[in-house]
BAPASE-30263 format. One line per 4 residues: for each residue x, y, z of C-alpha. Coordinates in nm, 4 decimals, decimal comma. Each point is the difference from the previous one (the first is absolute). Layout:
! residues N
X/Y/Z; ... .
//
This chain:
! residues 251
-1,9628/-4,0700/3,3290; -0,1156/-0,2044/0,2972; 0,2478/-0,2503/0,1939; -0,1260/-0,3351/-0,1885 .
0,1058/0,1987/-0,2828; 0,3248/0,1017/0,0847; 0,0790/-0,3500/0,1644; -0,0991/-0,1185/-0,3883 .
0,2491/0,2432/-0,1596; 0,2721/-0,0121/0,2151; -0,0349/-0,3805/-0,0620; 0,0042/0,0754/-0,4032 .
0,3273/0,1921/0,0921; 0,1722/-0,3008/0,1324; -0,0886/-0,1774/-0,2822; 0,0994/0,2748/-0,2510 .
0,3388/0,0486/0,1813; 0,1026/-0,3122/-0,0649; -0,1024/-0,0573/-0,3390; 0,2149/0,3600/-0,0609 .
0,3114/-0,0648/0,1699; -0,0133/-0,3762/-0,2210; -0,1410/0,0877/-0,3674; -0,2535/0,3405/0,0202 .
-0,3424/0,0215/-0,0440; -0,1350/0,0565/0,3257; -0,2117/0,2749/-0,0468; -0,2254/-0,2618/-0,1976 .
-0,0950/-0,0942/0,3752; -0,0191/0,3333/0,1916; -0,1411/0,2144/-0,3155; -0,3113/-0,2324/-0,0056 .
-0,0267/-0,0320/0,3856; 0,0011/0,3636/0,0377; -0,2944/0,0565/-0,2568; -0,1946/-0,2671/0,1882 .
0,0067/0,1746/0,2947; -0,1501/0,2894/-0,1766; 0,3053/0,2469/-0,0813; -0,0443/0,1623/-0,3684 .
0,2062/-0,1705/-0,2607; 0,2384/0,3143/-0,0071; 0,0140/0,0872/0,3199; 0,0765/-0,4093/0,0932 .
0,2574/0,0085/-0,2809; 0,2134/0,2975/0,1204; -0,0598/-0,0791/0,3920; 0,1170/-0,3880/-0,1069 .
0,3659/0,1669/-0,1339; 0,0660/0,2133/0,2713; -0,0762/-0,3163/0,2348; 0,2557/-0,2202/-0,2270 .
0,2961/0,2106/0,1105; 0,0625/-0,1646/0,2983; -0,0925/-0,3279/-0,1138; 0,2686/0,0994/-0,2855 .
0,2939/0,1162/0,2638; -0,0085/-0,3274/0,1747; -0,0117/-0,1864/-0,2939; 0,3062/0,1164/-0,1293 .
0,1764/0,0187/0,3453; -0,0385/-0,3671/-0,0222; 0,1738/-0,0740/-0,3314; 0,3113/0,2343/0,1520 .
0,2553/-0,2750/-0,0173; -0,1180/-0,0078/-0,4510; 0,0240/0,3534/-0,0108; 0,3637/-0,0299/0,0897 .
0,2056/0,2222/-0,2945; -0,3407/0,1249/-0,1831; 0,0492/0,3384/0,1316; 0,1169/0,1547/-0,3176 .
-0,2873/-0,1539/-0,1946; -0,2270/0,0492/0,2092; 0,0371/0,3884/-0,0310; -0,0111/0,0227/-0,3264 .
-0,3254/-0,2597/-0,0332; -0,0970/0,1929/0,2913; -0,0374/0,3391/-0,1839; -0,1903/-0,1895/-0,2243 .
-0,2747/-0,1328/0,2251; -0,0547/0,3131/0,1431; -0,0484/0,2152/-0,2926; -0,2336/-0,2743/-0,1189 .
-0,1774/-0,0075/0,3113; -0,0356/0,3570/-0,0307; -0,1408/0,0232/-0,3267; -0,2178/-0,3342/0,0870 .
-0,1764/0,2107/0,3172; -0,1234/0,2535/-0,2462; -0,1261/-0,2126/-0,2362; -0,2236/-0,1683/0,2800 .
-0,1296/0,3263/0,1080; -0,0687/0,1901/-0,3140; -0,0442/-0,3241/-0,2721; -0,2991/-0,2183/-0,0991 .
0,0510/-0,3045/0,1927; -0,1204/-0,2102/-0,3309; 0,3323/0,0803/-0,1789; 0,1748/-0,2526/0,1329 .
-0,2623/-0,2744/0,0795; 0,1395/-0,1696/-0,3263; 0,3715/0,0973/0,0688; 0,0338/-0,1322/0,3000 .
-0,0529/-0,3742/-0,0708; 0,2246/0,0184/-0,2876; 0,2928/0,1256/0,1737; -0,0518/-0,2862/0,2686 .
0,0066/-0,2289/-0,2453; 0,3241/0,1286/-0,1455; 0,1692/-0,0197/0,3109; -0,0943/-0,3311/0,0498 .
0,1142/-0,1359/-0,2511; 0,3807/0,1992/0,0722; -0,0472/-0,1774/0,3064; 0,0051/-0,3541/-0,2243 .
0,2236/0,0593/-0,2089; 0,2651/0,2005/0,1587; 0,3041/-0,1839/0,0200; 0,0045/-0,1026/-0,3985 .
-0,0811/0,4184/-0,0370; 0,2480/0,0450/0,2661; 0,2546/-0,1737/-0,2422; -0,1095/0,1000/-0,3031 .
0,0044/0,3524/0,1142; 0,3881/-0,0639/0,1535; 0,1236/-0,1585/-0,3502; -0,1267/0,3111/-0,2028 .
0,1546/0,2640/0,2262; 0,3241/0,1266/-0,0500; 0,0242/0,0661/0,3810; -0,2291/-0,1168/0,2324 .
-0,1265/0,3574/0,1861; 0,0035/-0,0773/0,3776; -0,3491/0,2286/0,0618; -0,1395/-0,1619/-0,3207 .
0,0047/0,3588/-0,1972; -0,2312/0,2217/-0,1624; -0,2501/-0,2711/-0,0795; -0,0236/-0,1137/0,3503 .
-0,0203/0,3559/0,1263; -0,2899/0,0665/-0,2565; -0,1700/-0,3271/0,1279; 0,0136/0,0893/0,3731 .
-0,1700/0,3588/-0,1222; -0,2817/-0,2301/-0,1539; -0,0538/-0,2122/0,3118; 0,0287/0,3190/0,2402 .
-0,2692/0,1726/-0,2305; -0,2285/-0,3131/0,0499; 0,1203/-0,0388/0,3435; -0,0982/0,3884/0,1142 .
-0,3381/-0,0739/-0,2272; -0,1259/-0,3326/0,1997; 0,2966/-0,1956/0,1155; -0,1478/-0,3328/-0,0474 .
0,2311/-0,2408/-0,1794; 0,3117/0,2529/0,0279; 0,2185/-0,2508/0,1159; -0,1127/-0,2431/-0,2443 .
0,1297/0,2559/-0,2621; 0,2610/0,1338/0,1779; 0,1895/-0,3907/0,0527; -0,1195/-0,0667/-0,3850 .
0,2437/0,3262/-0,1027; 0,2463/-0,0576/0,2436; 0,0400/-0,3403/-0,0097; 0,0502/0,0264/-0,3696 .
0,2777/0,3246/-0,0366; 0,2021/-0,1243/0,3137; 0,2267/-0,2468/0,0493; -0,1352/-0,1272/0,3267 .
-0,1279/-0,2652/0,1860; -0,3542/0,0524/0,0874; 0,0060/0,0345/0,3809; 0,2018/0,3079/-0,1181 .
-0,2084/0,0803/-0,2497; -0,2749/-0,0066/0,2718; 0,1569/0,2071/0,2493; 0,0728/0,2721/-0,2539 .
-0,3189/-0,0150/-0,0935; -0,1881/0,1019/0,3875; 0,2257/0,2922/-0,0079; -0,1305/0,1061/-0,2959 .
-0,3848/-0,0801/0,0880; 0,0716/0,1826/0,3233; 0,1220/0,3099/-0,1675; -0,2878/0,0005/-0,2643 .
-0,2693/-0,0462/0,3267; 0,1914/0,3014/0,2290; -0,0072/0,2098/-0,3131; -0,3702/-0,0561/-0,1058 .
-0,0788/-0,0047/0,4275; 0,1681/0,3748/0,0070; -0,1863/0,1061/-0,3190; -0,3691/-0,1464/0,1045 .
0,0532/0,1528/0,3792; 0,0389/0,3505/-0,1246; -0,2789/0,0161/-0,2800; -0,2174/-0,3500/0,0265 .
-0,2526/-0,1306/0,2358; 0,1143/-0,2421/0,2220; -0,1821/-0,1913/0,2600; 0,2688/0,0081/0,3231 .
-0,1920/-0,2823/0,1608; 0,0600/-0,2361/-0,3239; 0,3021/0,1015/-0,0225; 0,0997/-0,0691/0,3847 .
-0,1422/-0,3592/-0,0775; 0,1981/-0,0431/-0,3108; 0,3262/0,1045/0,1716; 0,0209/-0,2152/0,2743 .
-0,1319/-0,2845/-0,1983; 0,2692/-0,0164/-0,2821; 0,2687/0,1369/0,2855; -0,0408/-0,3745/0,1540 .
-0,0432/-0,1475/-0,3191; 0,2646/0,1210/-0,2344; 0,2713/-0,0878/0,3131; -0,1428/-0,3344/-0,0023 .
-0,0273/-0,0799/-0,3916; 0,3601/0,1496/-0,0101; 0,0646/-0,2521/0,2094; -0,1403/-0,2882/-0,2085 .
0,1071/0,1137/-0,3102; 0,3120/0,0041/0,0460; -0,0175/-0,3404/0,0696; -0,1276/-0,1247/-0,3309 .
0,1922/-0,1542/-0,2715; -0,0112/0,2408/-0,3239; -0,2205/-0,2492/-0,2011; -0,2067/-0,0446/0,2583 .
-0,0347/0,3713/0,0141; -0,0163/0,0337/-0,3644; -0,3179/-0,2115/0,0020; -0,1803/0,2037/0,2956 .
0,0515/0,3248/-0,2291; -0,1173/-0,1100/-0,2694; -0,2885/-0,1651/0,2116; -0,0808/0,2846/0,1390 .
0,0075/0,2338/-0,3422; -0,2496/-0,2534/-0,1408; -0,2291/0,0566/0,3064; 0,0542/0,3917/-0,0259 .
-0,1235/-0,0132/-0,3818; -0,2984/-0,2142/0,0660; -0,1522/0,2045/0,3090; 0,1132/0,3457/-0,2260 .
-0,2054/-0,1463/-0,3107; -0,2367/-0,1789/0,1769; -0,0879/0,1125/0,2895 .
//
């Protein structure tokens, strides 16, 4: 990788940072970037994760204040994500990469539209439960598995699904929701980063450029995000989902 190529994916990182700490998705930006500068689509996919982890981190550092009393849940998600991640990573290694090329839109999609329609759900679900469950129970847990096993596989669109899920088992505002949700990216990319280091090919130069670009940029969409009013927000998810599905399909 030469310097104008770096310079181009460290940019991409930025970029990609941002749009993680806010809604997910980057890797639509730094996946791509890093094929066009000639890295192998596997090799570009695994060297992409480990570079999210920072990127991740500081995302979630910035949405500390939301993550105030989430500890609890988060641990038990947590557990989730990783064993997902896990179990993601060795599908990406060992499976036919066609297997989910018609998955992957659909599960977009389904998120999305959680993401619409998640306060009515989020009442509907509250008047049919006996007692509300605090770490939105087994379902929840099982849904987190699902978006860590996608999230270990590719990663694109995680936090499109993970908000969907979460959004719709919790009783939370969304800037909550959020912030629970770049813990839970950033343990599905440390667990995939630790999995692809020890048996996957990984380009340390692309991943260098990756790291320090979503570093800066998942501080500074942290940042922004937190600034924006939850239909506001609502609307860039589902904006960005839509894009996600087109340039999977499409592109």
């Amino acid at each position: 990788m030469g310097p104008w190529e770096a310079v181009a994916v460290v940019a991409a990182g930025v970029l990609a940072g941002g749009i993680n700490a806010v809604v997910g998705s980057g890797s639509l930006i730094t996946f791509p970037t890093l094929v066009a500068v000639g890295l192998d689509p596997i090799t570009a996919n695994v060297s992409n994760n480990i570079g999210l982890v920072p990127g991740s981190f500081t995302g979630a550092y910035g949405y500390r204040a939301e993550l105030e009393g989430q500890r609890e849940r988060l641990l038990r998600l947590g557990a989730a994500s990783a064993l997902g991640s896990l179990i993601g990573g060795i599908l990406l290694l060992y499976l036919n990469p066609n297997v989910f090329h018609f998955v992957v839109p659909v599960l977009i999609g389904l998120a999305c539209v959680l993401v619409i329609i998640q306060p009515k759900l989020n009442g509907w679900l509250a008047a049919r439960r006996k007692e509300p469950h605090p770490h939105g129970g087994i379902e929840l847990w099982l849904g987190v598995l699902g978006a860590g096993i996608y999230g270990g596989y590719f990663g694109a669109a995680q936090g499109v699904l993970l908000i969907g899920l979460l959004g719709s088992f919790l009783d939370e505002p969304l800037q909550r929701v959020n912030a629970a949700k770049n813990v839970l990216s950033l343990i599905v990319n440390a667990v995939a980063a630790v999995l692809f280091i020890l048996i996957a090919p990984v380009n340390w130069w692309a991943v260098l450029a990756v790291a320090v670009g979503t570093a800066v940029g998942g501080f500074l969409g942290a940042k922004i995000g937190r600034r924006i009013p939850a239909p506001l927000l609502r609307g860039v998810i589902v904006l960005v989902g839509v894009v996600a599905i087109i340039k999977l399909v499409y592109v």
